[in-house]
C-alpha positions in Angstrom: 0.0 0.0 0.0 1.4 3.3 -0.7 1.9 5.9 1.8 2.4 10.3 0.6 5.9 9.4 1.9 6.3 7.0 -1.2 6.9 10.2 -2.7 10.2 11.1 -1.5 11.9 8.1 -2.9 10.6 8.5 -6.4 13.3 8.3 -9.6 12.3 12.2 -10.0 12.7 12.8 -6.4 16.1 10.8 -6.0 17.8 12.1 -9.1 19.2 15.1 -7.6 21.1 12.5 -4.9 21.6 10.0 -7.6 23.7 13.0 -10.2 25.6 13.9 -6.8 26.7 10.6 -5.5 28.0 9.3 -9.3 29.7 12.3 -9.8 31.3 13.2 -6.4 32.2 9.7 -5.3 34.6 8.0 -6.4 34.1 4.9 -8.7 35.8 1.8 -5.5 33.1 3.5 -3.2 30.3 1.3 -3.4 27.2 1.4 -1.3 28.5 -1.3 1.1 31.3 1.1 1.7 29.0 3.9 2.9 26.5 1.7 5.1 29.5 -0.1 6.8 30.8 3.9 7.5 27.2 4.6 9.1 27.8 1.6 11.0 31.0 2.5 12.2 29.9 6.0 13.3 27.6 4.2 15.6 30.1 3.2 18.6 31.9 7.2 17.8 28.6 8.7 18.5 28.0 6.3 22.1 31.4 7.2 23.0 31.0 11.1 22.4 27.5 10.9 23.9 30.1 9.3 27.2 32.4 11.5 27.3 29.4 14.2 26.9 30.5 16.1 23.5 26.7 16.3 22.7 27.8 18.9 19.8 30.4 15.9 18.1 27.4 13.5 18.7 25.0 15.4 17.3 27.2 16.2 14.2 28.2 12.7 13.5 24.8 11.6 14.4 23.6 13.6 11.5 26.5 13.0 9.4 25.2 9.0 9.5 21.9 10.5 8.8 22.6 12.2 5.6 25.1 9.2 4.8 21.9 7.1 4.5 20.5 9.1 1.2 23.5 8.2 -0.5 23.6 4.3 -0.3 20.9 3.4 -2.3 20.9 5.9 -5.0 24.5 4.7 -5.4 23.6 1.2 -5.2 21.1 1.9 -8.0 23.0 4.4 -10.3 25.7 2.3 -10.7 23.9 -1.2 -10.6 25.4 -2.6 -7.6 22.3 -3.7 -5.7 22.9 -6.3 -3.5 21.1 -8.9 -1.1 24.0 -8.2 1.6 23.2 -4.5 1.4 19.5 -4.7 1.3 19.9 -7.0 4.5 22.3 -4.9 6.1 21.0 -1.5 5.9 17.4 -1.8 7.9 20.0 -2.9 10.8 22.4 0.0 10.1 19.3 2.6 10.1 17.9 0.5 13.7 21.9 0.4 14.9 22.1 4.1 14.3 19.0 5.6 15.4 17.9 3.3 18.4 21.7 2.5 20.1 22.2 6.7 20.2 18.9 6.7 21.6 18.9 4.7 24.6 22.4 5.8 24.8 21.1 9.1 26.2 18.1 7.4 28.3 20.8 5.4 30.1 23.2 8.5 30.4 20.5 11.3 30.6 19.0 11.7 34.7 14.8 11.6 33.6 14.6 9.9 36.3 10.6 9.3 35.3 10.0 12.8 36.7 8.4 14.2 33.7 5.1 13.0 31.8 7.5 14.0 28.4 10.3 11.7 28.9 8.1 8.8 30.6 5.6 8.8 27.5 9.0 9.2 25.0 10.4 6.0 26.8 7.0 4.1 26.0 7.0 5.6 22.1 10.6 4.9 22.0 10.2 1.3 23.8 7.0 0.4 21.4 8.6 1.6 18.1 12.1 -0.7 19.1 10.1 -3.6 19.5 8.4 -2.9 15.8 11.3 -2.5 14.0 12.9 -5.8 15.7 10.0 -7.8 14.7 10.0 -6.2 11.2 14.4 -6.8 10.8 13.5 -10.8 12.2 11.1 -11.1 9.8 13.2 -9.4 6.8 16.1 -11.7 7.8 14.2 -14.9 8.2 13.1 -14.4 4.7 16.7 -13.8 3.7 17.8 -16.4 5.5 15.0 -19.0 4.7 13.1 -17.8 1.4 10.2 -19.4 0.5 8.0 -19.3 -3.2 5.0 -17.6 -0.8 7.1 -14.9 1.1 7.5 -11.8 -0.6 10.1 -9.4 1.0 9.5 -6.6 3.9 10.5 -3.6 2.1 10.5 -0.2 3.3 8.6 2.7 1.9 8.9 6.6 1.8 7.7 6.6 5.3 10.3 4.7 6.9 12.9 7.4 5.6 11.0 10.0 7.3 10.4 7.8 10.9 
């Protein structure tokens, strides 16, 4: 079913990111490179986040962000689509959204005082369980495919979640 957000990942929408990434990046960079980099800002960003350089954390925390625009418009510019990147970056986007996350509840001192940060927990709680169902059942498949299992692919609206 598509969602308005299926919009943002359209061939006209993209192309902009797809001229930019064949041009700019070198030809050995493939999109394997650039999700195993967002994976490998991941720990960087938990130890800023320790050592409390929440301006470095939130830069490279948004440097992995924008880093995610550019793997699959490279991977399908330049025809390098593969099964190992479509597996690995639903886990990279998880790794690199949820890990900085309960990073800072861990670090942070909410303490449970406030109604915000007790019903972010909850959201926050709910939405990690989701997506850990959803990246079991996308591996199983890759793992185990059958003739009746289609795929769980992400739409526009996972980008903006």
């Amino acid at each position: 079913m598509a969602t308005p957000f299926d919009r943002l990942s359209t061939p006209e929408n993209e192309r902009p990111i797809r001229v930019f990434v064949d041009r700019v990046l070198p030809r050995w960079v493939t999109p394997n490179h650039v999700t195993f980099l967002r994976l490998g800002l991941v720990p960087i960003i938990v130890v800023c986040m320790g050592l409390q350089w929440w301006g470095w954390a939130c830069a490279i925390f948004v440097s992995a962000m924008l880093l995610d625009l550019v793997d699959g418009p490279l991977a399908r510019v330049r025809g390098q689509v593969t099964t190992l990147g479509a597996a690995l970056d639903p886990v990279v986007d998880k790794a690199a959204v949820f890990i900085p996350f309960w990073t800072w509840v861990f670090l942070s001192d909410l303490s449970m005082k406030s109604d915000v940060a007790v019903a972010l927990v909850i959201a926050a709680s709910v939405l990690t369980c989701i997506e850990s169902a959803l990246l079991a059942i996308r591996i199983r498949t890759l793992i185990r495919p059958t003739q009746t299992a289609s795929p769980v692919s992400a739409n526009g609206a996972g980008k903006v979640k």
